[in-house]
C-alpha positions as CSV (number, residue, x, y, z in Angstrom):
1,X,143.1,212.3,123.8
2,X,144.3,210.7,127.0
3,X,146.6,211.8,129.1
4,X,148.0,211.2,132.8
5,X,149.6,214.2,134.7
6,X,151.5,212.7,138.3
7,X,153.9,214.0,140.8
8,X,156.4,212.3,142.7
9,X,158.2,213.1,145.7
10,X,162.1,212.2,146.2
11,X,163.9,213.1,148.9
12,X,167.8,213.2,148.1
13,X,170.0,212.1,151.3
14,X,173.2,214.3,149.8
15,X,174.3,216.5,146.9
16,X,174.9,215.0,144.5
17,X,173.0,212.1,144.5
18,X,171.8,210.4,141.3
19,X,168.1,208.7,141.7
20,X,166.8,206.4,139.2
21,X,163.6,207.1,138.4
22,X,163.0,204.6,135.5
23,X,160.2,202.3,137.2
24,X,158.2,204.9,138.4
25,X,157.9,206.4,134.7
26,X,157.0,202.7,133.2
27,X,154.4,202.1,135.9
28,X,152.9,205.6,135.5
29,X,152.5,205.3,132.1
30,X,151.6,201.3,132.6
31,X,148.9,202.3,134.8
32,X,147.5,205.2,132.3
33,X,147.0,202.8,129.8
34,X,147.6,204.4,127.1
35,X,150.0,202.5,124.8
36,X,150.8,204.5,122.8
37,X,152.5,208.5,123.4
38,X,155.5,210.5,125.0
39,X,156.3,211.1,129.0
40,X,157.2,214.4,130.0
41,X,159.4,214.5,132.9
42,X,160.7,217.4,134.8
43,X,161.2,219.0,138.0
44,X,160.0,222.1,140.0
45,X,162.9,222.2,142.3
46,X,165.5,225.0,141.1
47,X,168.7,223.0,142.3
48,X,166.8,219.6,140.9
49,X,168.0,218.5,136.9
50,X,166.9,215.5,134.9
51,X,169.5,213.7,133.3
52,X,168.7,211.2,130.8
53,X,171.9,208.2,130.8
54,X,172.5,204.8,131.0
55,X,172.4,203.7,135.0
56,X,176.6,202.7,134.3
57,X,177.7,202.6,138.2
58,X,181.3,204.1,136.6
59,X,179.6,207.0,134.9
60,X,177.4,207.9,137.7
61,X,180.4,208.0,139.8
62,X,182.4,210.4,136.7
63,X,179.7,212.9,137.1
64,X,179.3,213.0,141.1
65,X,183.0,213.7,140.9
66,X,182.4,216.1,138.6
67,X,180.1,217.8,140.1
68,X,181.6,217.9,143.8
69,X,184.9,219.3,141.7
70,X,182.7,222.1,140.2
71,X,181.2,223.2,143.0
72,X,184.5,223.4,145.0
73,X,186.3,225.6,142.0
74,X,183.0,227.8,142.5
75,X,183.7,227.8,146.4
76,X,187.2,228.8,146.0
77,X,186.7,231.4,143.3
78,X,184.3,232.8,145.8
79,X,186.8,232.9,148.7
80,X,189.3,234.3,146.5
81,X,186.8,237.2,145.7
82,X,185.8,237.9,148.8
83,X,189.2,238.3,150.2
């Protein structure tokens, strides 16, 4: 069995930021030559996700807003708490 096991490292410039990592995979697995298989992709980081979508400039921009909205409710409710 042949496999390849390889780590990348992506530095974000802001949260949330959506980074295609599409080429990197299909050279990795180019490179490995085996033709054949599955790719396993995940991440170490605990504030890091994988999200598997078309790269639709519109969608990407649905879920940063999304996102940024989600994280402000969660900003509020803690205000509200801590008041």
């Amino acid at each position: 069995m042949k496999f390849l096991s390889q780590t990348f490292m992506i530095r974000t410039e802001k949260g949330p930021q959506f980074i295609d990592i599409t080429e990197r995979v299909e050279d990795a697995a180019r490179e490995s030559g085996v033709s054949n298989g599955f790719a396993v992709v995940f991440s170490r980081h605990t504030t890091a996700a994988i999200r598997i979508n078309e790269n639709e400039p519109a969608l990407l921009g649905d879920m940063e807003k999304m996102l940024e909205q989600i994280a402000r409710e969660v900003e509020q409710d803690k205000r509200a708490e801590a008041a």
